[in-house]
N, C-alpha and C positions, 0 to 999 in steps of 0.2 A: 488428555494430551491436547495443546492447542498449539498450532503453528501459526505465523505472520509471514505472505508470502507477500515481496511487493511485484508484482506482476510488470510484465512489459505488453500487454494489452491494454496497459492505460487505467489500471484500479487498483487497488490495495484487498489480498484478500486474506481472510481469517479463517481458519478451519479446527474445529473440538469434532474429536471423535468419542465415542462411546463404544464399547463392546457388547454384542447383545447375548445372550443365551445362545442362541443358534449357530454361534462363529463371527458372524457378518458386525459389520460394522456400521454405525449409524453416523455418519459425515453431518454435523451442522457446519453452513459457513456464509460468512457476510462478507460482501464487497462495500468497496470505499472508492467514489470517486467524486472530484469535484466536478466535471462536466455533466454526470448523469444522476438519476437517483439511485441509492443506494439500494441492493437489494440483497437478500439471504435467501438459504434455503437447506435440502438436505436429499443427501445421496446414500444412499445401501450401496455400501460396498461388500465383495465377498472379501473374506478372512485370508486370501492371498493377495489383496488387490496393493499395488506400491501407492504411493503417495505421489508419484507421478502419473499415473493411472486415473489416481481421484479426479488432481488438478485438473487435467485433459479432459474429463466427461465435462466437468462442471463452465469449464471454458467452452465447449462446444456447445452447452447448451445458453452460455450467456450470449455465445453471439446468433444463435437461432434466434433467441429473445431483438435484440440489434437489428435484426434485417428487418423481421417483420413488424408490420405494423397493429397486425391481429397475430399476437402470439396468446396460444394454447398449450397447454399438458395433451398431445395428443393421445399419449395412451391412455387419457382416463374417457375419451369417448369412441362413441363408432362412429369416424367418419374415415368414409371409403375402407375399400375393399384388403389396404395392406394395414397391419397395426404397428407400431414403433415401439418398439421396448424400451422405457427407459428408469432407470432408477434417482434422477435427477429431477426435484420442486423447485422450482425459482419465484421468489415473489418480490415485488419491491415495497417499499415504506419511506 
């Protein structure tokens, strides 16, 4: 399944899902934008998750990306004492 969403955060974004064995759902999806670089990634969603549910992680995590200037996947290390759950990769190219 692929959607074309044109966002009003300022990017064009694209999302293919896939279904896995487990229920969940494996979210690819690439943004588009002429001011920034473009970047893709991929979200586990649970098998209830809406498609506005998706959108909204994936937007939360692009502007975490935005703010900082040392952005991290903080759940894949141990820094400090709280861990962030997230099911959300973002890379750019």
């Amino acid at each position: 399944m692929t959607y074309y969403i044109d966002n009003t955060a300022g990017y064009k974004l694209k999302i293919d899902s896939k279904k896995l064995n487990s229920g969940k759902h494996q979210v690819r999806f690439q943004t588009q934008n002429e001011n920034e670089k473009n970047r893709y990634g991929y979200v586990l969603a649970e098998k209830d998750s809406t498609l506005k549910e998706v959108v909204e992680q994936i937007r939360i995590e692009l502007q975490k990306m935005k703010k900082g200037d040392l952005y991290f996947h903080s759940h894949l290390y141990s820094l400090g004492k709280a861990k962030q759950q997230s099911n959300v990769f973002v890379f750019e190219y």
